[in-house]
N, C-alpha and C positions, 0 to 999 in steps of 0.2 A: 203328493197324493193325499187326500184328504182320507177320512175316517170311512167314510159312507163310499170312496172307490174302491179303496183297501177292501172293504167288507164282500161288498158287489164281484172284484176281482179273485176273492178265493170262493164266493160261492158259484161262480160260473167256470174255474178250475175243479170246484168239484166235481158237478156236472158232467164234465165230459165223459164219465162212466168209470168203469173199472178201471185203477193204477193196480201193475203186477209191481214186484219187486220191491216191498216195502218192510220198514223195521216200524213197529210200533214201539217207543224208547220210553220208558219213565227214569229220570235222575233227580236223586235227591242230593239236597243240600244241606250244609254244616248253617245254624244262624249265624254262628261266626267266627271266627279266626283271627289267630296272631291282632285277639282284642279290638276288632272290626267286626259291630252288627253285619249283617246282611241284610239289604235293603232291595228295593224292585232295581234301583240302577246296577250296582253291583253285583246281580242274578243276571242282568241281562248281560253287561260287560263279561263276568264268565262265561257265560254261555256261547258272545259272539266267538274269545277265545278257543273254545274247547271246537265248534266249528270251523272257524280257521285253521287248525291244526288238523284236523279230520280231511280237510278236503285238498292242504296242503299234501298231506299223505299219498293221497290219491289221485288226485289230476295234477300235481307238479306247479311248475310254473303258469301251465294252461291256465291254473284257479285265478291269479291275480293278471295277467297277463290278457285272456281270453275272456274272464269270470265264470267258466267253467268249475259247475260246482251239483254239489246235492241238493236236492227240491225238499227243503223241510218247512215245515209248520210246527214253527213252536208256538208253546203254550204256558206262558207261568201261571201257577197255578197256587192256590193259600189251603193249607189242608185245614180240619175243624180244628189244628194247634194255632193253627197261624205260621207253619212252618212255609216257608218258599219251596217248591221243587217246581220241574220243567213235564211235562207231556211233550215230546217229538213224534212226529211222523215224518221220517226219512225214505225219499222215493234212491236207490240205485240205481245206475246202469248195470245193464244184464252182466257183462262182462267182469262185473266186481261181483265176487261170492261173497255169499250173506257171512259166513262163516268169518272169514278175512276183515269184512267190516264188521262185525261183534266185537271180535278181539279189539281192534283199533279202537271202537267207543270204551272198552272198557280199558284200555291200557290211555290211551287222553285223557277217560275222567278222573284218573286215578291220581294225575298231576293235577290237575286244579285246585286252586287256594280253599274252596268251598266244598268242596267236593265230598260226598258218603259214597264207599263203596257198591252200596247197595243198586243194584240197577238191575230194571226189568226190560227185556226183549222179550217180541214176538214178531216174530217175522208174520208177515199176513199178505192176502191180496184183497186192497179195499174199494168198496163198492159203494160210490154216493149218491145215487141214480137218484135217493129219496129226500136228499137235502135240498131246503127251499130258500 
């Protein structure tokens, strides 16, 4: 998939109007560890981690088996330090309480090689009706 379908394809995902059931997630990151910068590959490598284990949790074998998984939209992002952290928006199925997955993002991030404690939820229902 090229740059310009990728783009096309989450903005016609937006579109489709209201998603219920979502975690707005911010996780920050260590710049480095056990004497390892932290670089854009190794932000994204943890990150797929810390995903795979998430969804491991929750859909079983279905995750790899099926690909039965959560609808996120990450986002790495450079703060004015130049520090790395992620922006997620995590859609749920209804039948997972938000509650259940909080704990679980915060108990996976907490193992991660890069990982700061520090992490923001907001559970929210998002509305993109006005993205172009």
């Amino acid at each position: 998939m090229t740059r310009n379908e990728y783009i096309t394809s989450i903005r016609n995902w937006f579109r489709k109007g209201t998603i219920n059931n979502c975690l707005a997630v911010t996780l920050t990151m260590k710049q480095s560890a056990d004497h390892v910068k932290l670089d854009q590959y190794l932000a994204q490598q943890n990150m797929r981690h810390f995903l795979n284990k998430l969804n491991k949790q929750f859909f079983g074998n279905s995750f790899q088996r099926y690909d039965k998984r959560f609808d996120v939209i990450p986002v790495l992002d450079r703060s004015n330090w130049q520090r790395l952290h992620y922006h997620l928006i995590i859609r749920y199925p209804v039948e997972i309480d938000a509650t259940d997955l909080t704990q679980a993002i915060h108990s996976h991030w907490d193992k991660q090689d890069f990982r700061i404690t520090r992490i923001e939820l907001i559970p929210s229902t998002l509305n993109f009706g006005l993205i172009t």
